[in-house]
mmCIF file as Biopython writes it, N, C-alpha, C and O atoms, coordinates in Angstrom:
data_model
#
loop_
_atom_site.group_PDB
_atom_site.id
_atom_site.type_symbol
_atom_site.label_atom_id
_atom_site.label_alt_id
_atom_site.label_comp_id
_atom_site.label_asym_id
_atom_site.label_entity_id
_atom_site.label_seq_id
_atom_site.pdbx_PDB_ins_code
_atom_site.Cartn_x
_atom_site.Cartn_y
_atom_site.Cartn_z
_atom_site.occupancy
_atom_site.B_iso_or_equiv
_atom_site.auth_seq_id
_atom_site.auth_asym_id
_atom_site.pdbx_PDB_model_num
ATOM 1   N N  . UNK A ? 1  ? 0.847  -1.170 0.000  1.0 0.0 1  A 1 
ATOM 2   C CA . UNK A ? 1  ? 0.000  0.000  0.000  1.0 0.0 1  A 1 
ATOM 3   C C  . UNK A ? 1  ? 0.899  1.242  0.000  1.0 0.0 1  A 1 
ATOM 4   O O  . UNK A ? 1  ? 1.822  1.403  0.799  1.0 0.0 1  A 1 
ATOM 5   N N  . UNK A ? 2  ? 0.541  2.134  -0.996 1.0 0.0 2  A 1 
ATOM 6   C CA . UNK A ? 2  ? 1.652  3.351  -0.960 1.0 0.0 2  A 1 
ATOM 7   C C  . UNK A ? 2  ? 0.681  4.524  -0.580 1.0 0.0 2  A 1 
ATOM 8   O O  . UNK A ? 2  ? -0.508 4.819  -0.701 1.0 0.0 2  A 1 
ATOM 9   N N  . UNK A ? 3  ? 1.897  5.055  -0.030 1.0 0.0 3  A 1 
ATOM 10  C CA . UNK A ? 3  ? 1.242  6.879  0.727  1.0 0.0 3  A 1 
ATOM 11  C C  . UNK A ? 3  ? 1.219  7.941  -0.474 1.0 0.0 3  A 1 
ATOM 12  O O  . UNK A ? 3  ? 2.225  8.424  -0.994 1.0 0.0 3  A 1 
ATOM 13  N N  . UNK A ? 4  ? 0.075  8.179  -0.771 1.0 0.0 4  A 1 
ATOM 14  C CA . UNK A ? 4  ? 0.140  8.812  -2.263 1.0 0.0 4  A 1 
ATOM 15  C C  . UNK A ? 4  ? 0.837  10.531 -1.672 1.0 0.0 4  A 1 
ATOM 16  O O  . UNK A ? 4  ? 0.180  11.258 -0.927 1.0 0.0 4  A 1 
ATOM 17  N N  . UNK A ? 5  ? 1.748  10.771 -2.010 1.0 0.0 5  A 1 
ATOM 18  C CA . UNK A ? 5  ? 2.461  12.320 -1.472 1.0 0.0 5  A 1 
ATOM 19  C C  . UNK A ? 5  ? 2.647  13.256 -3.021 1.0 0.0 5  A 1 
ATOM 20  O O  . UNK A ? 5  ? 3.391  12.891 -3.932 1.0 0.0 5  A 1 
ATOM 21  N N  . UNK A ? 6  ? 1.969  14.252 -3.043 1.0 0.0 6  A 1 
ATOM 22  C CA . UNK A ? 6  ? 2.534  15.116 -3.638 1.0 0.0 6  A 1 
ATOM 23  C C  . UNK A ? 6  ? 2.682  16.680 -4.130 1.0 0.0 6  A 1 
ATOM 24  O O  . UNK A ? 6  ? 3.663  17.036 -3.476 1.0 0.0 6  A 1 
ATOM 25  N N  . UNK A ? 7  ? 2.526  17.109 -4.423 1.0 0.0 7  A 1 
ATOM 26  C CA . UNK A ? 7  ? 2.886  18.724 -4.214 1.0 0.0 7  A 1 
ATOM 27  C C  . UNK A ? 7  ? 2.183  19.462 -2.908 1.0 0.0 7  A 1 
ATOM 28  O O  . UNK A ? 7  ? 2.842  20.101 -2.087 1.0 0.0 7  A 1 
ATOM 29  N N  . UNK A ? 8  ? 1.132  19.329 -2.855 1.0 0.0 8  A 1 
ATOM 30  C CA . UNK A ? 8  ? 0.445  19.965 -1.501 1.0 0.0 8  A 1 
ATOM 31  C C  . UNK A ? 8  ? 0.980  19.923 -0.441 1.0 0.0 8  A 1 
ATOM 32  O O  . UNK A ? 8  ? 1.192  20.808 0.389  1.0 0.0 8  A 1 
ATOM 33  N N  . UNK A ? 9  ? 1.356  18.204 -0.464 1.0 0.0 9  A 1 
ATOM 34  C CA . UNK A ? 9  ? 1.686  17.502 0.845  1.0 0.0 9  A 1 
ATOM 35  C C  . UNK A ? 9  ? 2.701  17.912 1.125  1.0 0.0 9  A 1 
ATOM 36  O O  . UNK A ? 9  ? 2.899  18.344 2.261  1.0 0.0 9  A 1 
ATOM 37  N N  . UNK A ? 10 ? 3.965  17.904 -0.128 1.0 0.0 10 A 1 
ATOM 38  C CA . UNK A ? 10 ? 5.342  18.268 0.227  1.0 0.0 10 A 1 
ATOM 39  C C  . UNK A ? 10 ? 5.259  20.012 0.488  1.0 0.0 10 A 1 
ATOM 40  O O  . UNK A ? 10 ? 6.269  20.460 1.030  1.0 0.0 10 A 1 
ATOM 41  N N  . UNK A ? 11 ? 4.386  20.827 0.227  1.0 0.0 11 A 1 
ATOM 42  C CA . UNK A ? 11 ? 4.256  22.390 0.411  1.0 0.0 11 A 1 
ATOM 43  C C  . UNK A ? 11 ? 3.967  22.221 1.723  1.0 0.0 11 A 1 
ATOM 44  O O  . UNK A ? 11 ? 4.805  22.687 2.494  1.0 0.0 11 A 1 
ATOM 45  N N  . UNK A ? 12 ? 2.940  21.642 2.240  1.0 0.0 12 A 1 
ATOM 46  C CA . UNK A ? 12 ? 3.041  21.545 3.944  1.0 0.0 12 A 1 
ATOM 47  C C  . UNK A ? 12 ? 3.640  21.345 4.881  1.0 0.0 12 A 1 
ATOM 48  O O  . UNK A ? 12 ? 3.765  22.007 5.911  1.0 0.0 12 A 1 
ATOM 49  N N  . UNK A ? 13 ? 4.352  19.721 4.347  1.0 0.0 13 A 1 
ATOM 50  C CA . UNK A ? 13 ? 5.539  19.149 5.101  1.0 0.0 13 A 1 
ATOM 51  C C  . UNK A ? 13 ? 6.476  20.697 5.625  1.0 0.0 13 A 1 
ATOM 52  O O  . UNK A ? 13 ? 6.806  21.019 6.766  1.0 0.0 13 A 1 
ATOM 53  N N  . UNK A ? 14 ? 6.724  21.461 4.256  1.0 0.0 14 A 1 
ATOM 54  C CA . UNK A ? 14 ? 7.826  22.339 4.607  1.0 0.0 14 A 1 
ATOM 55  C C  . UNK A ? 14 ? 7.195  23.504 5.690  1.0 0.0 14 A 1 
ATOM 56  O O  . UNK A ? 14 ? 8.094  24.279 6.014  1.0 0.0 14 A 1 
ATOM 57  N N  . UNK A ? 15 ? 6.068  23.786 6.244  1.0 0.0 15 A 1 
ATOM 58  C CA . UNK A ? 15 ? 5.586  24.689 6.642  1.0 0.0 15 A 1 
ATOM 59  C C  . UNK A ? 15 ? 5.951  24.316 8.056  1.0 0.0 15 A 1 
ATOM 60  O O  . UNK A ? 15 ? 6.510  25.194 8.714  1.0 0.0 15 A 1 
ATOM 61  N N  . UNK A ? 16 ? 5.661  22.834 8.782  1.0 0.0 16 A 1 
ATOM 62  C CA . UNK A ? 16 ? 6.211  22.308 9.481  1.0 0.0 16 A 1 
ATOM 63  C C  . UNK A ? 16 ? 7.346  21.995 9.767  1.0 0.0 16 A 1 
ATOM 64  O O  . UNK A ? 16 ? 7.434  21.975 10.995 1.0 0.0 16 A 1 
ATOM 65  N N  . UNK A ? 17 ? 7.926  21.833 9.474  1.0 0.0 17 A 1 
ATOM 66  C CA . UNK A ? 17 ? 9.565  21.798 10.078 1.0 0.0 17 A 1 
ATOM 67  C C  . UNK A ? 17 ? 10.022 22.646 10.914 1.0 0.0 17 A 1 
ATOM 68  O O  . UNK A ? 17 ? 10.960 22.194 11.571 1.0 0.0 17 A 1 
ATOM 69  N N  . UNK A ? 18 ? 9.772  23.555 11.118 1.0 0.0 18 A 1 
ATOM 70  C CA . UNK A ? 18 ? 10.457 24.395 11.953 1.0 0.0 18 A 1 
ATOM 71  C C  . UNK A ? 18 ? 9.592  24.270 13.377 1.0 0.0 18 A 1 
ATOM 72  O O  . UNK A ? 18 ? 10.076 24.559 14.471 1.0 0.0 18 A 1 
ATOM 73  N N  . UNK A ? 19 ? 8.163  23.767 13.165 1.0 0.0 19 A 1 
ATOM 74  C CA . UNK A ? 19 ? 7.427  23.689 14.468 1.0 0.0 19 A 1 
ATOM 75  C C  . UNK A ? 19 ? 7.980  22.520 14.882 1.0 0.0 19 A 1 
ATOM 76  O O  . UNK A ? 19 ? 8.583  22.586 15.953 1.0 0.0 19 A 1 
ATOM 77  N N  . UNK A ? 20 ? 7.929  21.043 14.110 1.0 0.0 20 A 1 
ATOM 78  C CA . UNK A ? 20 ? 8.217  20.049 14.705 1.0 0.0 20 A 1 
ATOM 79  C C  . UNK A ? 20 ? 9.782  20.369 15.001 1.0 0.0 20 A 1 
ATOM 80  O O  . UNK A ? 20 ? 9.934  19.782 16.073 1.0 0.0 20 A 1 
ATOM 81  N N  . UNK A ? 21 ? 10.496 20.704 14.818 1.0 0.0 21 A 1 
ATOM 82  C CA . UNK A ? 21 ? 11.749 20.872 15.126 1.0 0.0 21 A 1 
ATOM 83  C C  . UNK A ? 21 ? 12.009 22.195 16.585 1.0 0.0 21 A 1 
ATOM 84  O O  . UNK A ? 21 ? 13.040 22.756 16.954 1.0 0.0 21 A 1 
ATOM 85  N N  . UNK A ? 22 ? 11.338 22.243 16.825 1.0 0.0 22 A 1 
ATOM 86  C CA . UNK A ? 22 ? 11.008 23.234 17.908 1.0 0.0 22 A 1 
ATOM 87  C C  . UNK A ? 22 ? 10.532 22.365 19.209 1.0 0.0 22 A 1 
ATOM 88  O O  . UNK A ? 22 ? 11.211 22.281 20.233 1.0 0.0 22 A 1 
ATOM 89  N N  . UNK A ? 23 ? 9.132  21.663 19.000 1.0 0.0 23 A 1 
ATOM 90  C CA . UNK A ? 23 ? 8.622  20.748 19.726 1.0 0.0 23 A 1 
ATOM 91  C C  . UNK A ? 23 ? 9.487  19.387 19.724 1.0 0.0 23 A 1 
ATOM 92  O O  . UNK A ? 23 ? 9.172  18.475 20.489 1.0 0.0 23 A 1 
ATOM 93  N N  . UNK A ? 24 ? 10.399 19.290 18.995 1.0 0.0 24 A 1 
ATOM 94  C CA . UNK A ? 24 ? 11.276 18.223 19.085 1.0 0.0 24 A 1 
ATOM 95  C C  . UNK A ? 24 ? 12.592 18.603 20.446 1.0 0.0 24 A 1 
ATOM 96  O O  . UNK A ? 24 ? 13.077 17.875 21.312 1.0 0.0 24 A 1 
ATOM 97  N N  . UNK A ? 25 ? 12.751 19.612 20.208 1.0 0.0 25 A 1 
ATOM 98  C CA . UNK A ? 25 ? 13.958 20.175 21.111 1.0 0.0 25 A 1 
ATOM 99  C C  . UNK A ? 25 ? 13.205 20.826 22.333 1.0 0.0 25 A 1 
ATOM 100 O O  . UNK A ? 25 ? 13.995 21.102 23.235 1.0 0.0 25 A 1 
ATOM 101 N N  . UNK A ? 26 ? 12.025 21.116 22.583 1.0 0.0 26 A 1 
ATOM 102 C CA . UNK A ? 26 ? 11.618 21.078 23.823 1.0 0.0 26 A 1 
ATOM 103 C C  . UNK A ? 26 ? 11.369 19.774 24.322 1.0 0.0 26 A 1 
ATOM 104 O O  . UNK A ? 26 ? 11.427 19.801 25.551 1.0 0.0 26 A 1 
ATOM 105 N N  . UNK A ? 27 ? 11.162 18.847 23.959 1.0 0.0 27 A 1 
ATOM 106 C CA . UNK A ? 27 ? 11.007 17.623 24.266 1.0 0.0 27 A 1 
ATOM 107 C C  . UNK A ? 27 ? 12.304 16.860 24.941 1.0 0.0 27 A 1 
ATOM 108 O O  . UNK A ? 27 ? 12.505 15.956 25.752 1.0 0.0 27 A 1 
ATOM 109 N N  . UNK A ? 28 ? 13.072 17.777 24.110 1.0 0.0 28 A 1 
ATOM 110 C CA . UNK A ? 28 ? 14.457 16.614 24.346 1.0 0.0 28 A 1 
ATOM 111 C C  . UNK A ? 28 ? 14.656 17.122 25.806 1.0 0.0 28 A 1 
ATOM 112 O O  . UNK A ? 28 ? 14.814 16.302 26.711 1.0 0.0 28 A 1 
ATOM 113 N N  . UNK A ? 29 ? 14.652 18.304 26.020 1.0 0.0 29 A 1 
ATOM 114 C CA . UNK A ? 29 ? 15.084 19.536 26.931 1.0 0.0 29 A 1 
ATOM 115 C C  . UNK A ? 29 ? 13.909 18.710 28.441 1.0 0.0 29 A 1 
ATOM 116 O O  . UNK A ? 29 ? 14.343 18.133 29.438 1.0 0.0 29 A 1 
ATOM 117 N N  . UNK A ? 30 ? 12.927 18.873 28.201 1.0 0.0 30 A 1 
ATOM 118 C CA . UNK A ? 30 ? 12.022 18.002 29.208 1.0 0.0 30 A 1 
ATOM 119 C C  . UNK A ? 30 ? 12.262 16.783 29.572 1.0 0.0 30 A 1 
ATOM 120 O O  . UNK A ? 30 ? 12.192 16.394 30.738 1.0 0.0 30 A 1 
ATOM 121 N N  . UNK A ? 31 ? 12.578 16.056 28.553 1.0 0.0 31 A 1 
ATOM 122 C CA . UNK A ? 31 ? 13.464 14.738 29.051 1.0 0.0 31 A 1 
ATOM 123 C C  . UNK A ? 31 ? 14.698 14.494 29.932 1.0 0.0 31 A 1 
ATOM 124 O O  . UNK A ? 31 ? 14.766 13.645 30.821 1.0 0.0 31 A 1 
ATOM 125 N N  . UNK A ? 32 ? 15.604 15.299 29.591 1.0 0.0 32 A 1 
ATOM 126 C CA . UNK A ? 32 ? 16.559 15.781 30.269 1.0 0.0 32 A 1 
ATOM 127 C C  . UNK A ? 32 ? 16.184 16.022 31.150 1.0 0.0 32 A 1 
ATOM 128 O O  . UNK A ? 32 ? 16.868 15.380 31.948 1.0 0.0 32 A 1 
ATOM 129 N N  . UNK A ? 33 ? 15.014 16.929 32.026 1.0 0.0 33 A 1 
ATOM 130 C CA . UNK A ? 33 ? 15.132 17.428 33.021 1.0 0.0 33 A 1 
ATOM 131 C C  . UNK A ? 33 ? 14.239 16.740 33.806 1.0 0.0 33 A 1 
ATOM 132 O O  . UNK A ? 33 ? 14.083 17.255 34.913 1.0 0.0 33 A 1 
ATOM 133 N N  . UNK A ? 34 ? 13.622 15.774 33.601 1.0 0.0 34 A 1 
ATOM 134 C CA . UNK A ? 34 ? 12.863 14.955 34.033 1.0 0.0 34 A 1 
ATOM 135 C C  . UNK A ? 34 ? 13.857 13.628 34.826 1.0 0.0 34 A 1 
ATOM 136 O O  . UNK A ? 34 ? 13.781 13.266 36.000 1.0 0.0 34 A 1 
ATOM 137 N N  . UNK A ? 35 ? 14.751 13.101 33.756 1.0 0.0 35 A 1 
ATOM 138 C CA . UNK A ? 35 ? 16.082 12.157 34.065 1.0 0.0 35 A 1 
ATOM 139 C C  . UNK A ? 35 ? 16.994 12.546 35.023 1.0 0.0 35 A 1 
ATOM 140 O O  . UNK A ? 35 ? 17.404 11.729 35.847 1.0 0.0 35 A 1 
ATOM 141 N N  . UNK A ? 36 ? 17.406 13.828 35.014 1.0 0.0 36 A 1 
ATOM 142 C CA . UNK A ? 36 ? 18.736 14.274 35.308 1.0 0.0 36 A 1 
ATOM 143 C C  . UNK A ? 36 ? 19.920 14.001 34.732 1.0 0.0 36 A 1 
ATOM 144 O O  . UNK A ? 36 ? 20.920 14.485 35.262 1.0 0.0 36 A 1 
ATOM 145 N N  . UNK A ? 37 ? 20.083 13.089 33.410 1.0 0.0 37 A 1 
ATOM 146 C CA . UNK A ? 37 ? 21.176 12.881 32.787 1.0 0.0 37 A 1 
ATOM 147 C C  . UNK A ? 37 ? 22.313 13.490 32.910 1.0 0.0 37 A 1 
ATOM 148 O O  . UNK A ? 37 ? 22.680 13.906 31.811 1.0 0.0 37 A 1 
ATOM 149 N N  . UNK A ? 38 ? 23.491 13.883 34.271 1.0 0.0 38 A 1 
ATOM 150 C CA . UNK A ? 38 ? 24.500 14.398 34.107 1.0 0.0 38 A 1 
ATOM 151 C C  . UNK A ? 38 ? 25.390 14.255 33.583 1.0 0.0 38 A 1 
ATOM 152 O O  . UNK A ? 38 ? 26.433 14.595 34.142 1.0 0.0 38 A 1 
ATOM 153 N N  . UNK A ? 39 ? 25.437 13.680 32.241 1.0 0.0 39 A 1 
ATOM 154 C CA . UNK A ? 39 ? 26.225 13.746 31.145 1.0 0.0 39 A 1 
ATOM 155 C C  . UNK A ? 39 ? 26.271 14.762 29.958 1.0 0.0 39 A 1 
ATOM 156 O O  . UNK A ? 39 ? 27.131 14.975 29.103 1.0 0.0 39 A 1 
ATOM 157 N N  . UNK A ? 40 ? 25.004 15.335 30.211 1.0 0.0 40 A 1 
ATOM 158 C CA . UNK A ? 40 ? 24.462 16.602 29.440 1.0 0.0 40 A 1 
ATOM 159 C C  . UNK A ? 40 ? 23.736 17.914 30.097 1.0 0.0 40 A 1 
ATOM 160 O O  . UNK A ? 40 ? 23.720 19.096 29.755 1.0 0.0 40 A 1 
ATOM 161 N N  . UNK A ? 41 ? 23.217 17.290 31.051 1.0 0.0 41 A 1 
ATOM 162 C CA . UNK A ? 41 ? 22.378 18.815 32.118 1.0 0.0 41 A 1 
ATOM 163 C C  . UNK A ? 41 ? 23.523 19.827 32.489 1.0 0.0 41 A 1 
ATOM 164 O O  . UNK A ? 41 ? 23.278 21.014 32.274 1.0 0.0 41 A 1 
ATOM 165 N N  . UNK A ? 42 ? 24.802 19.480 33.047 1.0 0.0 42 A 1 
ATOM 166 C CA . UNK A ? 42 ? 25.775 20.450 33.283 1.0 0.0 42 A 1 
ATOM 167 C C  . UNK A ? 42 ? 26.049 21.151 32.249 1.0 0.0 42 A 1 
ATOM 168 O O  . UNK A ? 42 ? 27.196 21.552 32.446 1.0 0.0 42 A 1 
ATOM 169 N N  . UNK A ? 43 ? 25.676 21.553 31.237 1.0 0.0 43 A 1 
ATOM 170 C CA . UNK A ? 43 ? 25.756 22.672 29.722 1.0 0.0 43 A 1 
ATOM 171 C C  . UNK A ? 43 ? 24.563 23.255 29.776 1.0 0.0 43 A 1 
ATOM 172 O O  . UNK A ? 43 ? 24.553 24.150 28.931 1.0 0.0 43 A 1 
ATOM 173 N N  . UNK A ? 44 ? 23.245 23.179 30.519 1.0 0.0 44 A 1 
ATOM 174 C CA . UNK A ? 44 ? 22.714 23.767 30.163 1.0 0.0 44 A 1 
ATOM 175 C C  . UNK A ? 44 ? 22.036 24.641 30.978 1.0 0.0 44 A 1 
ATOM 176 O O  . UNK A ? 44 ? 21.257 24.296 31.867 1.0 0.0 44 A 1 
ATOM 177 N N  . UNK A ? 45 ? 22.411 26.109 30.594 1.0 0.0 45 A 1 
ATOM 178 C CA . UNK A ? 45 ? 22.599 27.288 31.205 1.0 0.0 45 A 1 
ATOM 179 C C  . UNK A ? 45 ? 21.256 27.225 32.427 1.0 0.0 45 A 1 
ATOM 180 O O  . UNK A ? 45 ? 20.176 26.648 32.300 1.0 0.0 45 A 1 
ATOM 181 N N  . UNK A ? 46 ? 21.813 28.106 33.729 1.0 0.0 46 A 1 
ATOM 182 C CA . UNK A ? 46 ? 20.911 28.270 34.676 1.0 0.0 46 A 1 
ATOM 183 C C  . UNK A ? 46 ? 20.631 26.570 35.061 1.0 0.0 46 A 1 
ATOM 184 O O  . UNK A ? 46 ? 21.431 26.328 35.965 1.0 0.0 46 A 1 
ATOM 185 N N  . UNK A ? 47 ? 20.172 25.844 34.883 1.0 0.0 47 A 1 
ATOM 186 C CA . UNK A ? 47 ? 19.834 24.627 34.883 1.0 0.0 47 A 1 
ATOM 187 C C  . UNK A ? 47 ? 21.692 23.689 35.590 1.0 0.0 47 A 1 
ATOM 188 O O  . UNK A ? 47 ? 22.228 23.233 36.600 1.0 0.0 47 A 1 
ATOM 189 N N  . UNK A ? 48 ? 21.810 23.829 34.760 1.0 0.0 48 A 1 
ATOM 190 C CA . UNK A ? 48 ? 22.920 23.228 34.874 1.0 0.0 48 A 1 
ATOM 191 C C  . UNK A ? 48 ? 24.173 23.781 36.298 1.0 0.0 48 A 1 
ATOM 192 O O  . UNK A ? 48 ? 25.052 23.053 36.758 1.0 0.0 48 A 1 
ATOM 193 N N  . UNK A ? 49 ? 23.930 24.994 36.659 1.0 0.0 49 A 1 
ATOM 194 C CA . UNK A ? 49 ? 24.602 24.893 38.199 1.0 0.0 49 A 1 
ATOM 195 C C  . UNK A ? 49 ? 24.056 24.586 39.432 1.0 0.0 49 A 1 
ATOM 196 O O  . UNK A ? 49 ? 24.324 25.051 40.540 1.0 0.0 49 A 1 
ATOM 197 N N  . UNK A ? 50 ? 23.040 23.517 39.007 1.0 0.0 50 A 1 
ATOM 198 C CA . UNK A ? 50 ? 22.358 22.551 40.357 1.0 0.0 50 A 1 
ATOM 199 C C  . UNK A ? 50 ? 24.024 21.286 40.406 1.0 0.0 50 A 1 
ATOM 200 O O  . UNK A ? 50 ? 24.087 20.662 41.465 1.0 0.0 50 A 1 
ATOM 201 N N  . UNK A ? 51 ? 24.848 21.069 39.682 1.0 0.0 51 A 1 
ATOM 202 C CA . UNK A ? 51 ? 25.621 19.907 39.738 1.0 0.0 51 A 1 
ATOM 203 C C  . UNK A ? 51 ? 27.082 20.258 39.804 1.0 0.0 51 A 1 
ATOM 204 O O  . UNK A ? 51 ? 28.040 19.486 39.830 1.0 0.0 51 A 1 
ATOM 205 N N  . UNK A ? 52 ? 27.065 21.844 39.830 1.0 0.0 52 A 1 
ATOM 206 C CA . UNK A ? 52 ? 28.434 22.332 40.108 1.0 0.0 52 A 1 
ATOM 207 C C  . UNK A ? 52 ? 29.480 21.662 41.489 1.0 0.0 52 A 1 
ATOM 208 O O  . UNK A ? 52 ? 28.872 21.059 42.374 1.0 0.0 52 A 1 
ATOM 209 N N  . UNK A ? 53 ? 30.597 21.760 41.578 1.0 0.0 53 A 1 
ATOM 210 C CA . UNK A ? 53 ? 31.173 20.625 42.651 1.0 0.0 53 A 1 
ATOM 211 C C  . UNK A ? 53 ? 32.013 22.225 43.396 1.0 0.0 53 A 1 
ATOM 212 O O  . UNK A ? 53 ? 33.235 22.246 43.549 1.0 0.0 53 A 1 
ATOM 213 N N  . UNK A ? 54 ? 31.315 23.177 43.696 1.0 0.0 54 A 1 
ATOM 214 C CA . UNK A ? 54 ? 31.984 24.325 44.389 1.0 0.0 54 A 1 
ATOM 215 C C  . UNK A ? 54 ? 32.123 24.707 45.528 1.0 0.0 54 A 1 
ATOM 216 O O  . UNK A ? 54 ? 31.889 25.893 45.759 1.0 0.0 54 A 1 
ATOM 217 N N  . UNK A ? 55 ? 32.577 23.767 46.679 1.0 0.0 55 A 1 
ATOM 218 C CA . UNK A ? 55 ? 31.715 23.864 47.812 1.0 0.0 55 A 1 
ATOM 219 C C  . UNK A ? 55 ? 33.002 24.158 48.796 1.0 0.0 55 A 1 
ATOM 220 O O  . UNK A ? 55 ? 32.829 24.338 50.002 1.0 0.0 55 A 1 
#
């Protein structure tokens, strides 16, 4: 079964990208901060000097 795609679809697709790519990187960003992954949370600004070792 094929996904019939064509000019409309691909004119839309492009209208989106920049939202899904937006909601993609808040997502990632919520994940992160949900985990605590300190392999990556220490870069990210304000956020990231909860793991500073300054004591």
């Amino acid at each position: 079964m094929r996904i019939p795609l064509g000019p409309k679809q691909a004119e839309q697709a492009t209208k989106w990208i920049s939202s899904a790519a937006g909601f993609g990187g808040a997502a990632a960003l919520f994940g992160l901060y949900l985990t605590d992954w300190k392999v990556i949370v220490p870069y990210i600004p304000f956020y990231g000097s909860k793991f500073s070792d300054d004591k």
